[in-house]
C-alpha positions as CSV (number, residue, x, y, z in Angstrom):
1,X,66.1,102.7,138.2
2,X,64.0,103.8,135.5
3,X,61.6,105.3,138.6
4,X,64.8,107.2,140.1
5,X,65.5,109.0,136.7
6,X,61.8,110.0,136.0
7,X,61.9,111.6,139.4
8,X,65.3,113.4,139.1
9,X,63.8,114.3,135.6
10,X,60.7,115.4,137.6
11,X,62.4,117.4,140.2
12,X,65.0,119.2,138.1
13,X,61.9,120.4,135.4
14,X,60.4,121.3,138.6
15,X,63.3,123.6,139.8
16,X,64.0,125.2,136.6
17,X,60.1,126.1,136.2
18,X,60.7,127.7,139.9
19,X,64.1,129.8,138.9
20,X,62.4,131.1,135.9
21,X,59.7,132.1,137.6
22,X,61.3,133.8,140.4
23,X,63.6,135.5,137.8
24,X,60.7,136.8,135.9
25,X,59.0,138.0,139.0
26,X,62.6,139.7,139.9
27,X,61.9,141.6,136.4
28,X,59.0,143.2,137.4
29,X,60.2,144.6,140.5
30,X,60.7,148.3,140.6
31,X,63.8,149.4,141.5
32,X,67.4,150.6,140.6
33,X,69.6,147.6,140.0
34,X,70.0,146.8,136.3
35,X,67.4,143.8,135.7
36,X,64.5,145.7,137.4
37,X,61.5,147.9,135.9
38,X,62.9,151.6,136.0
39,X,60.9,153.9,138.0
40,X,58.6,156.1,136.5
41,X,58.4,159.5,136.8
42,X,56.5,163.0,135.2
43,X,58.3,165.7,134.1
44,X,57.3,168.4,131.8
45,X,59.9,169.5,129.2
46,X,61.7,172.8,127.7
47,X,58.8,173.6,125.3
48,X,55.7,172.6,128.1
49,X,55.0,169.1,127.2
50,X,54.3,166.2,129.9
51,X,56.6,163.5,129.1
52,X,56.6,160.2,131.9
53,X,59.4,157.3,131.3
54,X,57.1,155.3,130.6
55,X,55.7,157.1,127.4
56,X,58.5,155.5,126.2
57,X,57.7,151.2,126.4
58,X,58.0,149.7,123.4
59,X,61.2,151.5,122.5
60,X,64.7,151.3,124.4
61,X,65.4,154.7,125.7
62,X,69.0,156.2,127.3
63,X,67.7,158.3,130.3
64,X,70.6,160.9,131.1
65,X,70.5,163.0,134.3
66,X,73.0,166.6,133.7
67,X,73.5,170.3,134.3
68,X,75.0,173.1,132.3
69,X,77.8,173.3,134.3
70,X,79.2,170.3,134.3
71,X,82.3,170.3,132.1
72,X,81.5,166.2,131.1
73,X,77.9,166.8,130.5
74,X,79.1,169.4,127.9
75,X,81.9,167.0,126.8
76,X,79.1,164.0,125.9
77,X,76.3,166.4,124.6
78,X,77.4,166.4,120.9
79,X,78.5,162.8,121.0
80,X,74.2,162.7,122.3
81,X,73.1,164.2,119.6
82,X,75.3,162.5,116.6
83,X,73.9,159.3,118.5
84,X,70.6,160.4,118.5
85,X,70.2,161.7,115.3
86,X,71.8,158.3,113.9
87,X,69.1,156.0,115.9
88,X,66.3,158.0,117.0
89,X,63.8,155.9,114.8
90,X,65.6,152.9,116.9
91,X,66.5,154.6,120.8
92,X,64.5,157.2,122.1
93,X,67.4,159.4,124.5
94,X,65.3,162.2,127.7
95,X,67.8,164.4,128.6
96,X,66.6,165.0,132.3
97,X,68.2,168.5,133.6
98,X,68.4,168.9,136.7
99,X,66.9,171.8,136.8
100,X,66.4,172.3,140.9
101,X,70.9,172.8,140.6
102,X,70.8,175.0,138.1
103,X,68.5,177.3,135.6
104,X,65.6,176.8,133.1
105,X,67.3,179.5,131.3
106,X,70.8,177.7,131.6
107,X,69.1,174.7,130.3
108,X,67.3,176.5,127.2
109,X,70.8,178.4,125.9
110,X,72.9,175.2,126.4
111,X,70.2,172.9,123.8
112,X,70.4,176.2,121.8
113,X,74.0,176.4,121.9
114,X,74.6,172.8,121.4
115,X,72.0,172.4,118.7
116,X,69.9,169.8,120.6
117,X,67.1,168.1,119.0
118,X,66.2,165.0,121.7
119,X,63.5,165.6,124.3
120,X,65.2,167.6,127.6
121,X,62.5,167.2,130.4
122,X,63.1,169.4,133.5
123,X,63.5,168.2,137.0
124,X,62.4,171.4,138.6
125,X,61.5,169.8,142.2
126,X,64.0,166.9,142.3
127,X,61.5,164.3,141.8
128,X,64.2,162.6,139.6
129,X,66.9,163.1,140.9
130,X,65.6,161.8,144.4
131,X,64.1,159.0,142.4
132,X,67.1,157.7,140.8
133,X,69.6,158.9,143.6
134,X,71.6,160.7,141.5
135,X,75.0,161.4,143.1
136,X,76.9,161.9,140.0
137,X,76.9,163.6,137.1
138,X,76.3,162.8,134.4
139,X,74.3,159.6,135.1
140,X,72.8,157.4,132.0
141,X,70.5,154.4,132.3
142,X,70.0,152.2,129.2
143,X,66.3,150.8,129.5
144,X,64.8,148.3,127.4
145,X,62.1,148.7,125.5
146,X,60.3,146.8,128.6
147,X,61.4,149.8,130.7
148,X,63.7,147.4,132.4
149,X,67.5,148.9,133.0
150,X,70.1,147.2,131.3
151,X,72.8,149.5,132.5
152,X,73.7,152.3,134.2
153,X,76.5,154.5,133.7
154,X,78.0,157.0,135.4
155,X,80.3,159.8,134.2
156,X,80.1,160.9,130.3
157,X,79.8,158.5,127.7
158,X,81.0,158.5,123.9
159,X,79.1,158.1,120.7
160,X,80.8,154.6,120.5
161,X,79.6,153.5,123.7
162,X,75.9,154.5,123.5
163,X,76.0,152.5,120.4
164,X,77.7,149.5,121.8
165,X,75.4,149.7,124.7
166,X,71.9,150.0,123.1
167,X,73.5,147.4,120.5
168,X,71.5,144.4,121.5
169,X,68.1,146.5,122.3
170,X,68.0,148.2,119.1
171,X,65.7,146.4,116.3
């Protein structure tokens, strides 16, 4: 008896050590789904500076794809920047525009206009946008600060929910 419970023991220390390796592995995988590592990508942004996702390990970062003319990426813009300006020493936010449907002009007067302070990178060749298969916008991923997506969310989103969502990333 005592033989039959050391080897259930055994086999069930054994299957966990399996799961939590396959899990981890699943981490590391690069890909769209929330639980892998969020593709990388190089963009260069409004004022000329290379900026690449991954600049941004070792903080969480929301990752929003938008236009000018969208009506809801104006409508979440301000709610962006209240966030952003509360917990940018917490959450980094790239505003990738999506440049290749629109204008860099477009793009400068709306951050004017809008008084934008967070990084907009430009996605002049739809590298990102083919990347992330944007279909929608706008189109936010919350990454960790792993650069592994914890969420994705489509349409605008409120002040309240990119604080409720980055919530268990930040500090």
């Amino acid at each position: 008896m005592k033989k039959f419970i050391a080897v259930i023991l055994l086999l069930a220390i054994t299957g966990y050590g399996i799961w939590n390796a396959l899990a981890a592995e699943k981490a590391k995988e690069v890909g769209l789904s929330v639980g892998n590592v969020a593709p990388d990508f190089s963009l260069r942004t409004l004022d000329g500076q290379a900026v690449r996702l991954s600049d941004f390990r070792g903080k969480p970062v929301i990752v929003n794809f938008w236009t000018t003319w969208c009506p809801p990426c104006k409508k979440e813009m301000p709610d962006m920047e209240k966030f952003y300006k509360a917990y940018h020493s917490e959450v980094a936010l790239l505003a990738v525009h999506l440049t290749s449907q629109d204008t860099r002009e477009n793009a400068k007067s709306f951050v004017s206009e809008y008084q934008i302070s967070f990084p907009v990178a430009l996605d002049e060749k739809k590298k990102a946008l083919k990347l992330y298969q944007i279909q929608t916008i706008p189109t936010s991923y919350i990454i960790d600060r792993d650069g592994v997506i914890r969420k994705k969310i489509v349409g605008p989103m409120t002040y309240k929910q990119m604080v409720e969502a980055t919530a268990e990333f930040r500090k």
